[in-house]
Backbone and ligand atoms as CSV (ligand in chain L), in Angstrom:
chain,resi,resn,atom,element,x,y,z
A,1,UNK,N,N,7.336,-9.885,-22.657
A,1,UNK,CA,C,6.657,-9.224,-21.537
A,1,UNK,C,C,5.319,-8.655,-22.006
A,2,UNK,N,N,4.394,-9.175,-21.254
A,2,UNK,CA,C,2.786,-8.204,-21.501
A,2,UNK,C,C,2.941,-7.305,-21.885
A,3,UNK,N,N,3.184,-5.975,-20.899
A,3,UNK,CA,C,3.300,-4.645,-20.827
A,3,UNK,C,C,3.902,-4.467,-21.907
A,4,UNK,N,N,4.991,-4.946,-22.690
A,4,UNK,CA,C,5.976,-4.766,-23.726
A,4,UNK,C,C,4.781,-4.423,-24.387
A,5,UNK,N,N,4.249,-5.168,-25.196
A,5,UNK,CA,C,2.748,-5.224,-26.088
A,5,UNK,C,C,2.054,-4.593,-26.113
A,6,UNK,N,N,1.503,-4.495,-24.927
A,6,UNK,CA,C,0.791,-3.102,-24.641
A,6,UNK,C,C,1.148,-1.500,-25.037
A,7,UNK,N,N,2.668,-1.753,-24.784
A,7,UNK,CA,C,2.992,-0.406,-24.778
A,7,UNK,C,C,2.936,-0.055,-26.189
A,8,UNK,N,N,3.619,-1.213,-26.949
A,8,UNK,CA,C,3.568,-1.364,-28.822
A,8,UNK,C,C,2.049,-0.434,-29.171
A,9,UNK,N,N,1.029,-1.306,-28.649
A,9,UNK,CA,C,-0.173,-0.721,-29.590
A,9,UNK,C,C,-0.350,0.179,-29.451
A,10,UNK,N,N,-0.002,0.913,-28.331
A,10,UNK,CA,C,-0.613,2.532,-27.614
A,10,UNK,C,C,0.362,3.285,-28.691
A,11,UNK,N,N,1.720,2.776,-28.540
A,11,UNK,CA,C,2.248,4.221,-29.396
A,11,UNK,C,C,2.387,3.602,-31.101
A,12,UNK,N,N,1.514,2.589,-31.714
A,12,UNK,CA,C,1.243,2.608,-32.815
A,12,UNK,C,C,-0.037,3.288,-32.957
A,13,UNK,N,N,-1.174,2.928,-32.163
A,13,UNK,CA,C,-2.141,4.177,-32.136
A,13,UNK,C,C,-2.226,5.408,-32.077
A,14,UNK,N,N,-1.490,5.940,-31.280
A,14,UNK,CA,C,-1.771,7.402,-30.708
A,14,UNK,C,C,-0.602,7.809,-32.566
A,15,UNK,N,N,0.559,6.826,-32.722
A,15,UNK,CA,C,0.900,8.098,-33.946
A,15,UNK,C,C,-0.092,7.794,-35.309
A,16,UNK,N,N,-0.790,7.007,-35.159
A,16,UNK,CA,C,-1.664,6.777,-36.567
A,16,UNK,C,C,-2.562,7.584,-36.407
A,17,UNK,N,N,-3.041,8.045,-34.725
A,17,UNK,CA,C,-4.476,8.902,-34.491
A,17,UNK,C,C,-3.557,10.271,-34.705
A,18,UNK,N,N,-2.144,10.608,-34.722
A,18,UNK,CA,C,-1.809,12.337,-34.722
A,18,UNK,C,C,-1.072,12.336,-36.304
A,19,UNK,N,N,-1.195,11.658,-37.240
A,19,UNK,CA,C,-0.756,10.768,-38.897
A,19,UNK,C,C,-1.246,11.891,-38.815
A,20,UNK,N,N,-2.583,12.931,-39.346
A,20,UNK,CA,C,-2.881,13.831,-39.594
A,20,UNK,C,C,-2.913,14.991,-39.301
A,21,UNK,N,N,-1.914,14.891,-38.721
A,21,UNK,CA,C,-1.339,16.538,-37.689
A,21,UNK,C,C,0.316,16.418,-37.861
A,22,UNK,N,N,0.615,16.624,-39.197
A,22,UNK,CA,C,2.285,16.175,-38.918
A,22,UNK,C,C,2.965,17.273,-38.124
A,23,UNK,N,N,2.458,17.865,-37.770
A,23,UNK,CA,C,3.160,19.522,-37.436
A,23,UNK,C,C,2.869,19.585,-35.884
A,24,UNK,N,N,2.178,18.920,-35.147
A,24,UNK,CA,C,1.897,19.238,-33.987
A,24,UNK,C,C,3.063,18.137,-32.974
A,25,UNK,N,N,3.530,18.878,-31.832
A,25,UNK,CA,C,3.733,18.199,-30.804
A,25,UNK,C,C,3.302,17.371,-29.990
A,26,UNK,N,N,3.145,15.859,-29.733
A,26,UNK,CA,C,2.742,15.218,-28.588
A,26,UNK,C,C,2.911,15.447,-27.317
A,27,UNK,N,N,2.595,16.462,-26.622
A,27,UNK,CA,C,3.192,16.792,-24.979
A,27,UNK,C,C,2.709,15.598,-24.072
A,28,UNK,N,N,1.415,15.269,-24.222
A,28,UNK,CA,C,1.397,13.841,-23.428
A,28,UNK,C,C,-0.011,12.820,-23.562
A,29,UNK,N,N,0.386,11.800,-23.369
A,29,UNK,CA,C,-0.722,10.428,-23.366
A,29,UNK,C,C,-1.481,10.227,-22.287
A,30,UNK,N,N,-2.557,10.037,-22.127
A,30,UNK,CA,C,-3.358,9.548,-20.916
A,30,UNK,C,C,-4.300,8.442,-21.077
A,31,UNK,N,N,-3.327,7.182,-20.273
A,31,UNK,CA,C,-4.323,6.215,-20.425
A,31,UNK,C,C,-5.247,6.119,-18.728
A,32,UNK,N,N,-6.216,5.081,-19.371
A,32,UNK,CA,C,-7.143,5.073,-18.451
A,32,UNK,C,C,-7.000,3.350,-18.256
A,33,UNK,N,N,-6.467,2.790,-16.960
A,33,UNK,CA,C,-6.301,1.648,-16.611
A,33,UNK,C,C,-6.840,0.366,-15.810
A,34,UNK,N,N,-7.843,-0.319,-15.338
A,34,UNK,CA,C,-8.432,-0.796,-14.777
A,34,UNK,C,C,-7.494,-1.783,-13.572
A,35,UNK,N,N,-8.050,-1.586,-12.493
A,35,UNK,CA,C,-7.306,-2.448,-11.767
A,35,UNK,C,C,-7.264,-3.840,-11.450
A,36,UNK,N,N,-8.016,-4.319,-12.240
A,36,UNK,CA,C,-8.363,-5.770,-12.760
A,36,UNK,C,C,-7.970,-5.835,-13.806
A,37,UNK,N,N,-7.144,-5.345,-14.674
A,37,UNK,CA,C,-6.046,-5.659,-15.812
A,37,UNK,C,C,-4.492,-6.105,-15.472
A,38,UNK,N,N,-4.187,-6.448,-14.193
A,38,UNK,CA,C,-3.397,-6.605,-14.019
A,38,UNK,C,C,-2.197,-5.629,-14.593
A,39,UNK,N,N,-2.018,-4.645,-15.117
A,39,UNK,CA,C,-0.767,-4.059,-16.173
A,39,UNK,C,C,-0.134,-3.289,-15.074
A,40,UNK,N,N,1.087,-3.994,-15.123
A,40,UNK,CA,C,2.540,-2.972,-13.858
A,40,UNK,C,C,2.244,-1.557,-14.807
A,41,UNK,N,N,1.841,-0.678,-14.251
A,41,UNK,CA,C,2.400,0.957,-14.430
A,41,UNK,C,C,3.897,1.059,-15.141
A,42,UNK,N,N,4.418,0.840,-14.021
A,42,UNK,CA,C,6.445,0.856,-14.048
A,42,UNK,C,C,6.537,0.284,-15.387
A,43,UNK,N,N,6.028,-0.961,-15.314
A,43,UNK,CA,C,6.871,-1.677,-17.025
A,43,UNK,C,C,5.939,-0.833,-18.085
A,44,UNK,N,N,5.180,-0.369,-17.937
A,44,UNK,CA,C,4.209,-0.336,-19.037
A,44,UNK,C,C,4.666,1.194,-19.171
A,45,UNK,N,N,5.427,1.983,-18.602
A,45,UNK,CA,C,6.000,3.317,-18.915
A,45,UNK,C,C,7.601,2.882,-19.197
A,46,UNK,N,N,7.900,1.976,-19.004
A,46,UNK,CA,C,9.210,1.523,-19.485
A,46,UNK,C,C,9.390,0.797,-21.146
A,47,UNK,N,N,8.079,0.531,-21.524
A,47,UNK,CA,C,8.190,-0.003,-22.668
A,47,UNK,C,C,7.992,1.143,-23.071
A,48,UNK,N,N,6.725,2.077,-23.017
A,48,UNK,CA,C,6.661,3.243,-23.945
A,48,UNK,C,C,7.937,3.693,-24.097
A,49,UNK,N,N,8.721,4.540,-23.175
A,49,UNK,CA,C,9.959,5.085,-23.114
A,49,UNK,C,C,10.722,4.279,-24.391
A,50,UNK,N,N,10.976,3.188,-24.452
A,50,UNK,CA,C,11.910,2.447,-24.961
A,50,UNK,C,C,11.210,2.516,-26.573
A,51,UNK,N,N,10.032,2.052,-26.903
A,51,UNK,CA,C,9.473,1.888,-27.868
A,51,UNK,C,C,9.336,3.612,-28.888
A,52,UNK,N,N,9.197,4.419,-27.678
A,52,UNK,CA,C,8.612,5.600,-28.118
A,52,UNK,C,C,10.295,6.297,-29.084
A,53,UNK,N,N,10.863,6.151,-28.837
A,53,UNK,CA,C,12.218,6.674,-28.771
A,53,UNK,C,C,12.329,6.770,-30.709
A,54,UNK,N,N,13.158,8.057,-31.104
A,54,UNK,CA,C,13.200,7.856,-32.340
A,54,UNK,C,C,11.854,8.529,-33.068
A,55,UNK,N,N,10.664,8.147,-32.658
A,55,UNK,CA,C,8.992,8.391,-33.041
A,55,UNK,C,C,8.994,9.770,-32.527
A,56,UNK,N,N,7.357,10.223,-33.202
A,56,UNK,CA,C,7.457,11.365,-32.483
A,56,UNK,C,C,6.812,11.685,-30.804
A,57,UNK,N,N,6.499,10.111,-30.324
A,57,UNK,CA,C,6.310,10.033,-28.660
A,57,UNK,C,C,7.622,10.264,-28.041
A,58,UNK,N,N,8.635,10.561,-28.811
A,58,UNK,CA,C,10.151,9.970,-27.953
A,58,UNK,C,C,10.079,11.472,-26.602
A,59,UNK,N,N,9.613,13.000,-26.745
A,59,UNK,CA,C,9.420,13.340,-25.617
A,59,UNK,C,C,7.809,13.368,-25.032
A,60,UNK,N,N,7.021,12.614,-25.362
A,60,UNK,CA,C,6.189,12.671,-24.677
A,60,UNK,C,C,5.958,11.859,-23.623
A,61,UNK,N,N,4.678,12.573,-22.088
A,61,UNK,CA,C,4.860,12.235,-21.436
A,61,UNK,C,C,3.635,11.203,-20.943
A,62,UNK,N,N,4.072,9.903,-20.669
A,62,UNK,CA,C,2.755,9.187,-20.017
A,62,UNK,C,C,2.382,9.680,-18.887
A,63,UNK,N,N,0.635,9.256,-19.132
A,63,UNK,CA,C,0.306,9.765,-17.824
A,63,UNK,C,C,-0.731,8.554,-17.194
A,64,UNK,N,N,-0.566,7.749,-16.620
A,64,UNK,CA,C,-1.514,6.550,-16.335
A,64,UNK,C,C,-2.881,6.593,-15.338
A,65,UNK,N,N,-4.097,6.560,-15.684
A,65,UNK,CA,C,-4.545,6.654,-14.235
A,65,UNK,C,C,-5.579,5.197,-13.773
A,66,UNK,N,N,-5.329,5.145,-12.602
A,66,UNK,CA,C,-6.001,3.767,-12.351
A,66,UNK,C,C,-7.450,3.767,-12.112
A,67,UNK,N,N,-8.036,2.764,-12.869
A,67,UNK,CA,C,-9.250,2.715,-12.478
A,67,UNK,C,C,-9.541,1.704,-11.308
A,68,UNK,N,N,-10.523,2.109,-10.497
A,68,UNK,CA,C,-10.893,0.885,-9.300
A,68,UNK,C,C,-12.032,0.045,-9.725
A,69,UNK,N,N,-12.337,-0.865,-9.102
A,69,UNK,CA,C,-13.017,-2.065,-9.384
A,69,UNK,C,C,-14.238,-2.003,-9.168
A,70,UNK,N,N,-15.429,-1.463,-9.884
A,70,UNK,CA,C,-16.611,-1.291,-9.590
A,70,UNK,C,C,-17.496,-2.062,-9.980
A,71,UNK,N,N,-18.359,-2.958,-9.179
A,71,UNK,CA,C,-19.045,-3.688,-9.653
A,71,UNK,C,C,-20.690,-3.358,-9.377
A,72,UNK,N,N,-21.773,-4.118,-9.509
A,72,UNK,CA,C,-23.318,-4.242,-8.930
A,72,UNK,C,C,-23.632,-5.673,-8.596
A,73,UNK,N,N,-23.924,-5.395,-7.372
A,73,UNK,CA,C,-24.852,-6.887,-7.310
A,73,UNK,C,C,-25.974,-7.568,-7.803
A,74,UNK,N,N,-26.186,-8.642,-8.377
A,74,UNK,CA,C,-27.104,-8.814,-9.096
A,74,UNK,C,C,-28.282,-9.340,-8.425
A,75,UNK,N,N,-27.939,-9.662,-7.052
A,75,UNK,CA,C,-29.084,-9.866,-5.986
A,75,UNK,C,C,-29.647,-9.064,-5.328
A,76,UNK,N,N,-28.790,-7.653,-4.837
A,76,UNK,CA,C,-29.809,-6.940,-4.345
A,76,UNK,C,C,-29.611,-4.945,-5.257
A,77,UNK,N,N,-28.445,-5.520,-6.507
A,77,UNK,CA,C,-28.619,-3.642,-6.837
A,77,UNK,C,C,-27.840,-3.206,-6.339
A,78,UNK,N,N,-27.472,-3.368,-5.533
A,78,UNK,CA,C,-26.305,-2.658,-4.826
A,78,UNK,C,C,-24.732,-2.463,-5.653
A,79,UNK,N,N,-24.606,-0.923,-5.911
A,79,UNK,CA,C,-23.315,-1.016,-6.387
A,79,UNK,C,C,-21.920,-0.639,-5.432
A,80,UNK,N,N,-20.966,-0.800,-5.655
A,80,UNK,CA,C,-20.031,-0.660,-5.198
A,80,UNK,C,C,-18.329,-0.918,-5.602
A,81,UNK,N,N,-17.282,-0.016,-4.801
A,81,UNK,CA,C,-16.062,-0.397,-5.117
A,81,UNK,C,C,-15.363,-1.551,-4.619
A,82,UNK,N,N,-14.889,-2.838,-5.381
A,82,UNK,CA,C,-13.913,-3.360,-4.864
A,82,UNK,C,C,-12.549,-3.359,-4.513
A,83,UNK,N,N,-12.425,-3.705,-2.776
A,83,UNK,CA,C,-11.089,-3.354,-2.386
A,83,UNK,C,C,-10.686,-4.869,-1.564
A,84,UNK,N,N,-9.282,-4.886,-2.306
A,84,UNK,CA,C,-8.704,-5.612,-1.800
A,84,UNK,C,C,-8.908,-7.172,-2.778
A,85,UNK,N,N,-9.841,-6.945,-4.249
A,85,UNK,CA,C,-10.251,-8.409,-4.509
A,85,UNK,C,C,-10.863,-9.210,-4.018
A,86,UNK,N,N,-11.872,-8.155,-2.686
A,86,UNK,CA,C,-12.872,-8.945,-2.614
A,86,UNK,C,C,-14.157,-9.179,-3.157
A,87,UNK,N,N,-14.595,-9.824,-3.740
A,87,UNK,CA,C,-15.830,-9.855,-5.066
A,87,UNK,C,C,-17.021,-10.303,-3.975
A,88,UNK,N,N,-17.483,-9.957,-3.102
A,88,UNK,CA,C,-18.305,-9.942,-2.589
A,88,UNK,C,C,-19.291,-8.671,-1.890
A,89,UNK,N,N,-20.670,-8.742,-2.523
A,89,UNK,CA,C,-21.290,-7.701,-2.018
A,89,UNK,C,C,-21.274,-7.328,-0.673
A,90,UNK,N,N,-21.254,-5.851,-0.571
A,90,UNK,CA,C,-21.504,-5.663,1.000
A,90,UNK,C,C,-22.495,-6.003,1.783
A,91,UNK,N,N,-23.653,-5.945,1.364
A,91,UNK,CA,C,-24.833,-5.233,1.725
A,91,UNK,C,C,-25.680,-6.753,1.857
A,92,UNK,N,N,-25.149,-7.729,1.033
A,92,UNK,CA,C,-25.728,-9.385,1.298
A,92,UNK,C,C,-25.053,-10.111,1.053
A,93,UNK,N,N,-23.639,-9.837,1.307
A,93,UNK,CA,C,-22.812,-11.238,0.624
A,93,UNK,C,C,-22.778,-12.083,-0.361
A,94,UNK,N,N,-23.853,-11.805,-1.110
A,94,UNK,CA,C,-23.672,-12.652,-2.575
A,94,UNK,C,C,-22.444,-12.585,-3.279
A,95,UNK,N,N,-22.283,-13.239,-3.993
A,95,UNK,CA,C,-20.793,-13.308,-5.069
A,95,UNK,C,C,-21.184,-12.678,-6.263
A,96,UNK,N,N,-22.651,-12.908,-6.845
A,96,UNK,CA,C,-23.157,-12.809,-8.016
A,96,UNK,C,C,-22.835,-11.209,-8.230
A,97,UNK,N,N,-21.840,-10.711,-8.983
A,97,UNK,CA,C,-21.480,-9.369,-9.144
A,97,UNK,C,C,-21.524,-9.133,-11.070
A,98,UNK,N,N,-22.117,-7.881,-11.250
A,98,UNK,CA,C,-21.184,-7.642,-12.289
A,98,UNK,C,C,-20.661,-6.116,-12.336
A,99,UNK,N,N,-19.637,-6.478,-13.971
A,99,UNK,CA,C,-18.336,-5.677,-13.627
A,99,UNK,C,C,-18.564,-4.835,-14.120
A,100,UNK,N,N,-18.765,-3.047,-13.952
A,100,UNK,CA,C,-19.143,-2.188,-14.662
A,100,UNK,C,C,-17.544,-1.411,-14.822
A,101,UNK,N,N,-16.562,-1.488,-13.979
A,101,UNK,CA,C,-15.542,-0.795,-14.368
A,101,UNK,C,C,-14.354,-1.404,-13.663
A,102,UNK,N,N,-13.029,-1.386,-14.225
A,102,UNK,CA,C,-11.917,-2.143,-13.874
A,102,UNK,C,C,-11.231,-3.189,-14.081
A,103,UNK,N,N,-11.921,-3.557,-15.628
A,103,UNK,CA,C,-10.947,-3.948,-17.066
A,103,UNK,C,C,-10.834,-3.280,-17.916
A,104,UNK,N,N,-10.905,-1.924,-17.661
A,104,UNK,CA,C,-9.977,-0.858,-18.845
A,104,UNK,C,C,-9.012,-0.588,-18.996
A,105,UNK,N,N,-8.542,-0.584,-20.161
A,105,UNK,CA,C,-7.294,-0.515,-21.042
A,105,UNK,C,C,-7.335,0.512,-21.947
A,106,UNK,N,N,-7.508,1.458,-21.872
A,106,UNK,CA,C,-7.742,2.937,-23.153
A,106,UNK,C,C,-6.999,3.817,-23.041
A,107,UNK,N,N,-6.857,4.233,-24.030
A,107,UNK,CA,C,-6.487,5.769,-24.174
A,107,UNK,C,C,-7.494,6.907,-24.125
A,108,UNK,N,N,-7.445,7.740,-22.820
A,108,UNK,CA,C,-8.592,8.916,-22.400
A,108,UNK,C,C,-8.318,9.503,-23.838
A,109,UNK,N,N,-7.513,10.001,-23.369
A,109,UNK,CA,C,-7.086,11.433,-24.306
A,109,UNK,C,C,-5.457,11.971,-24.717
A,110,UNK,N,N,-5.110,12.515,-25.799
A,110,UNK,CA,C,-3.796,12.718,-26.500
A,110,UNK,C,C,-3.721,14.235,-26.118
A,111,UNK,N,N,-2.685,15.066,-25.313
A,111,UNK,CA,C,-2.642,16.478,-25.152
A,111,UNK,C,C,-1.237,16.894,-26.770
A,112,UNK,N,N,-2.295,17.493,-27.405
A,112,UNK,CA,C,-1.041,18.069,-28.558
A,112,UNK,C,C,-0.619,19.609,-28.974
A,113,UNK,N,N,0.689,19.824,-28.848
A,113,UNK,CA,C,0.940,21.529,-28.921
A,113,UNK,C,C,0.982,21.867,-30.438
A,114,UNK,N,N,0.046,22.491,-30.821
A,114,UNK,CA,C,-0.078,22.868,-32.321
A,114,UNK,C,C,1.273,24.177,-32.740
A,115,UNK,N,N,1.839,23.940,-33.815
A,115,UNK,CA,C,2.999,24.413,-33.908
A,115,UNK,C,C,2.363,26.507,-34.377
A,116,UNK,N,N,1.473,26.780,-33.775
A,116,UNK,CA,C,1.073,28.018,-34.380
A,116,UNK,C,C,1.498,28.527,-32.873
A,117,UNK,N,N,1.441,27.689,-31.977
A,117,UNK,CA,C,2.017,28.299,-30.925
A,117,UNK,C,C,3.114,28.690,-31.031
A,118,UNK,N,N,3.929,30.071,-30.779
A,118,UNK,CA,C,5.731,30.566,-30.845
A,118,UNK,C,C,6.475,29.750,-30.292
A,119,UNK,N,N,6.129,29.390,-28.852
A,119,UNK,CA,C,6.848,28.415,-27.657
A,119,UNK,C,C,7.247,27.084,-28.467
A,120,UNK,N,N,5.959,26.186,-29.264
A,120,UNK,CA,C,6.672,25.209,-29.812
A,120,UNK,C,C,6.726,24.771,-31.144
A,121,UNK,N,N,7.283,25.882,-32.218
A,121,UNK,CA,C,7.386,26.152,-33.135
A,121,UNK,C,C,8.903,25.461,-33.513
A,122,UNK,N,N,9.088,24.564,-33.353
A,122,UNK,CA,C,10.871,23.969,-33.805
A,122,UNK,C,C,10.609,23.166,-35.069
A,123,UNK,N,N,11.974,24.211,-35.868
A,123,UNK,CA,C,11.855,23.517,-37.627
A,123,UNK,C,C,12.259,22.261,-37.569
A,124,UNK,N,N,12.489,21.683,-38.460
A,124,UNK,CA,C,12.835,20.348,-38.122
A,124,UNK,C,C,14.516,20.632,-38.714
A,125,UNK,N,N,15.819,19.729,-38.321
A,125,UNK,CA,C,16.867,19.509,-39.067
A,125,UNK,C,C,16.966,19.476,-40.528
L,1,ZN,ZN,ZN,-25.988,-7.579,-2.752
């Protein structure tokens, strides 16, 4: 499964990017998703879950957000959102578009609880 894969690299990244914080909590992930990436949400929080488990993502929480399809026309400048997959400018009907946003695949940002906090201070076993 795609999403399977996907989900692999995110939580081999995010623990190689917190490798230097062994002490801190992962409270949660935020990716940033394009809606021209095709990636199901549902599976792609179902692999984390599954993958994350055991690691130290196993309680952290995804947080996905979608990006929309923004393109410019290259005939008249005109920018705009695509809805619905339609790749055609408004403003003159040309096709000739390009894509400024809505094949992203990233990670925004990692939220982490530093253990100096009392609340999430847990020794380990
Ligand atoms: Zn146009």
């Amino acid at each position: 499964m795609h999403e399977l894969s996907i989900a692999k690299s995110i939580v081999d990244s995010v623990l190689a990017s917190v490798a230097e914080r062994p002490s801190a909590a992962i409270a949660s992930v935020h990716l940033r998703i394009g809606e021209l990436t095709d990636i199901a949400a549902d599976a792609l929080e179902f692999g984390f879950s599954v993958l994350s488990r055991g690691t130290r993502l196993e309680h952290t929480t995804l947080r996905i957000e979608s990006v929309p399809i923004v393109t410019r026309c290259n005939a008249c400048r005109q920018t705009f959102t695509v809805e619905d997959y339609l790749f055609v400018c408004p403003a003159c009907n040309s096709g000739d578009l390009h894509m400024l946003h809505g094949d992203e695949l990233e990670i925004d940002h990692v939220i982490l609880n530093e253990p100096d906090h009392p609340d999430t201070n847990h020794p380990r076993k």
